[in-house]
C-alpha positions in Angstrom: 10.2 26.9 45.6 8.0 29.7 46.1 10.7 32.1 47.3 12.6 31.8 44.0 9.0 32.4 42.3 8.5 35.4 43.5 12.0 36.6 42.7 11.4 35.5 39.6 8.3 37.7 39.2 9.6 40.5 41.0 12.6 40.5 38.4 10.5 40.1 35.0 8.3 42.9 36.9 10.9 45.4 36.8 12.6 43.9 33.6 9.3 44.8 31.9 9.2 48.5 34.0 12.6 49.0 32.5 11.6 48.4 29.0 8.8 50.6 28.3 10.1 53.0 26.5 10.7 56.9 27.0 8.4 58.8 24.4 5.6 57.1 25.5 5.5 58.9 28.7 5.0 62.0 26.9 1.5 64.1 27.3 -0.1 65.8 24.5 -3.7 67.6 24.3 -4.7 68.6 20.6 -7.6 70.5 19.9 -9.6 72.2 17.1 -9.7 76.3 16.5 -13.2 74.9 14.3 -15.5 78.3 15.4 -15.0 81.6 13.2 -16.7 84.6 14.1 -19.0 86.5 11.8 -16.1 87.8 9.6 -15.0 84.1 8.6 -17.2 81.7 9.7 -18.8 81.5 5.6 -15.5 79.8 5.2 -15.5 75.9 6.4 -12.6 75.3 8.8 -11.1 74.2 10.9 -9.2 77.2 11.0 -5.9 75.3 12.7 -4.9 73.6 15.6 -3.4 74.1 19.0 -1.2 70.9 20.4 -0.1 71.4 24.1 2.9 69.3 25.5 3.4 69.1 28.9 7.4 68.6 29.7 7.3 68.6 33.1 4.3 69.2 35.9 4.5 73.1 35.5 6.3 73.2 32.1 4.5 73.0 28.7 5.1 74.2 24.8 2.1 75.3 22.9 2.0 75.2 19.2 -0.8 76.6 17.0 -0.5 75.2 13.2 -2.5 76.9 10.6 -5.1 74.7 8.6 -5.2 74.0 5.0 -8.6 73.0 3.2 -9.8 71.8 -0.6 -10.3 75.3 -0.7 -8.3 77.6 1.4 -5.5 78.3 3.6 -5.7 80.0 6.9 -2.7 81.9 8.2 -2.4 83.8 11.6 -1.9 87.4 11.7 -2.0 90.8 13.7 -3.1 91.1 17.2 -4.2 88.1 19.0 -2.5 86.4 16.2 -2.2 83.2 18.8 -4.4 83.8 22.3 -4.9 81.1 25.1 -6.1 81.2 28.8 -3.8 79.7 31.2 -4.6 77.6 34.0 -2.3 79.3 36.7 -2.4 82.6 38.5 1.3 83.2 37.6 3.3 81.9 34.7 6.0 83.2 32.5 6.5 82.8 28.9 9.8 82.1 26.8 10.6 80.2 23.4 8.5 82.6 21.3 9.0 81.1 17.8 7.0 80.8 14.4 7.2 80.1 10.8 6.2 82.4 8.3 3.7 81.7 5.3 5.3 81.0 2.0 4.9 84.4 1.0 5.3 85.7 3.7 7.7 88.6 4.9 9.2 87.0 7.7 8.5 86.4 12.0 7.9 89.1 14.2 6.2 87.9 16.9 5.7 90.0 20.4 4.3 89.0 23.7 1.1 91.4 24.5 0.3 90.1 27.9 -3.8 89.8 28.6 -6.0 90.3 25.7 -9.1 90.0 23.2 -10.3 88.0 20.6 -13.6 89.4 18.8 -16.1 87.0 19.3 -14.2 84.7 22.2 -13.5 87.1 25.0 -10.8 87.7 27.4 -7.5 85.9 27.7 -4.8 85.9 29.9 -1.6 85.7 27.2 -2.3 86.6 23.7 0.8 86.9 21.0 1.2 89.5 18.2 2.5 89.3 14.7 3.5 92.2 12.8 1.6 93.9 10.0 -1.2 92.0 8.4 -1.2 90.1 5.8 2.0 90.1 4.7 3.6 89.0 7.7 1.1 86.0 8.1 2.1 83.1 10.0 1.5 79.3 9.6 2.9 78.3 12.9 2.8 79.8 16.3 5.1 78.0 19.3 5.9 79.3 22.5 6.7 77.6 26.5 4.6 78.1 29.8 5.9 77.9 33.0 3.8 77.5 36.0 5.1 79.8 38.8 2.4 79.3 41.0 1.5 75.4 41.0 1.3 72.6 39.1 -0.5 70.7 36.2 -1.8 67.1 36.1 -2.1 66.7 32.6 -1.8 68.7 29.5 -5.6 69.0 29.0 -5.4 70.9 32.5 -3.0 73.5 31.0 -5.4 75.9 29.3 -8.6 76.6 31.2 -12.0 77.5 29.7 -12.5 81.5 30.0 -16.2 83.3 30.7 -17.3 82.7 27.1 -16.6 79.1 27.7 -12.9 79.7 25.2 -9.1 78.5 26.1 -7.7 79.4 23.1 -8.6 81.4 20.1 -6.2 82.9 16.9 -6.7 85.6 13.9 -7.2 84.2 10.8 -6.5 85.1 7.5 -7.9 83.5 4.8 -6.5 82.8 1.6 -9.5 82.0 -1.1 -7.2 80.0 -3.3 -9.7 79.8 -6.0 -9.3 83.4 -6.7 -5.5 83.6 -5.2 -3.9 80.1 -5.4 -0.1 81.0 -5.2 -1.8 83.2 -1.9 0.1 86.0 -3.1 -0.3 89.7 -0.9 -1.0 91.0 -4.2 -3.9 89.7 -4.0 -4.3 89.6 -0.2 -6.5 87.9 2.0 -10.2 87.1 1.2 -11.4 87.9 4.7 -9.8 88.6 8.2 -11.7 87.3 11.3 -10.8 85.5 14.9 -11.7 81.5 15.6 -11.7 79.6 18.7 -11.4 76.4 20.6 -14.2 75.8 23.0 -16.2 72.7 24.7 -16.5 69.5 22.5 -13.7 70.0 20.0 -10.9 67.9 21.5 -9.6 65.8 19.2 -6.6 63.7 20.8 -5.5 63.0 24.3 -2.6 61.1 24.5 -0.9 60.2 27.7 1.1 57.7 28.0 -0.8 54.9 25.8 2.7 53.3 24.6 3.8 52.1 28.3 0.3 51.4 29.7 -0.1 48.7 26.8 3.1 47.4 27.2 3.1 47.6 30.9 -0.4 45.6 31.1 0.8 42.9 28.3 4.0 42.2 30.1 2.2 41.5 33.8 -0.5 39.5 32.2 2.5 37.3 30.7 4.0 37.2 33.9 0.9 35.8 35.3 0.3 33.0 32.9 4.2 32.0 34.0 3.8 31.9 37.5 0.8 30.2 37.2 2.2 27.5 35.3 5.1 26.8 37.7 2.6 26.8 40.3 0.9 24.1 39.1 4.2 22.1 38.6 
């Protein structure tokens, strides 16, 4: 009797591990570019966001998305248009891709290797986008691969650099009172740099869809076995 119990449980044990399902092992980080510099900070953000998801223990794709508010858009532009610091002493980057504004002129997007962001410091991969304003950006994507370890998680991708910074992007800001279509006729109301910095994480998701469902199914399990136990 309580042979065939336990291979009972053992079976509804892995008949529960075999049903959680595959997007739920996934491992996203999301966090805020909510700081402007000087330049841009009289205009309320936040500015955009920067999702990291991590593929595989030293793969990961990293996507800024411009913000849009009551009262303006943001857009990425020029030098440093995207700029993160990478938590590995050697990577590569691939999969540079991004999508232009509405108005915009088109991608043309360049990897510049270590850079600057005024106002956020140093960073070990920054990305460029061609010629102002009229080239502006409201996505950013590209892929890291760790070449000299691994990551745990994808909030351990990035790592904070000396200004206490992992990411950081230049902003164009479209003052849609004065220019709602966001035309380059009119051009941009102000150019600045924001960045993403201690306390602005706003989701961390691993894995929530097969811990439930994992911890549900064994407490079942353990209201069955204790029933035929009791028999």
């Amino acid at each position: 009797m309580k042979v065939s119990i336990l291979k009972f449980g053992l079976f509804a044990f892995l008949a529960v591990a075999l049903l959680l399902p595959s997007t739920g092992r996934a491992d996203t980080f999301t966090s805020l570019l909510s700081t402007g510099n000087t330049a841009i900070s009289g205009f309320t953000g936040p500015y955009g966001t920067v999702t990291i998801d991590l593929t595989s223990s030293t793969t990961a794709m990293i996507t800024f998305t411009a913000n849009s508010t009551a009262t303006n858009n943001f857009y990425f532009i020029d030098s440093s248009a995207a700029a993160v610091n990478v938590n590995s002493t050697d990577f590569t980057l691939s999969g540079l891709t991004g999508t232009a504004a509405s108005f915009g002129a088109g991608v043309n997007l360049s990897d510049t290797g270590a850079g600057t962001a005024d106002g956020f410091g140093s960073f070990n991969q920054t990305i460029k986008e061609f010629d102002g304003y009229a080239w502006a950006l409201s996505s950013i994507s590209f892929d890291l691969t760790n070449v000299s370890g691994t990551w745990a998680s994808a909030a351990d991708v990035l790592a904070f650099n000396s200004l206490n910074f992992d990411a950081a992007a230049h902003i164009a800001v479209c003052d849609l009172a004065t220019n709602p279509t966001c035309s380059t006729a009119i051009g941009a109301a102000a150019t600045g740099f924001a960045g993403e910095g201690p306390g602005t994480p706003i989701n961390k998701t691993p894995e929530p869809a097969s811990l439930g469902l994992l911890g549900s199914g064994l407490v079942s399990l353990a209201y069955f076995l204790r029933r035929r136990i009791k028999k």
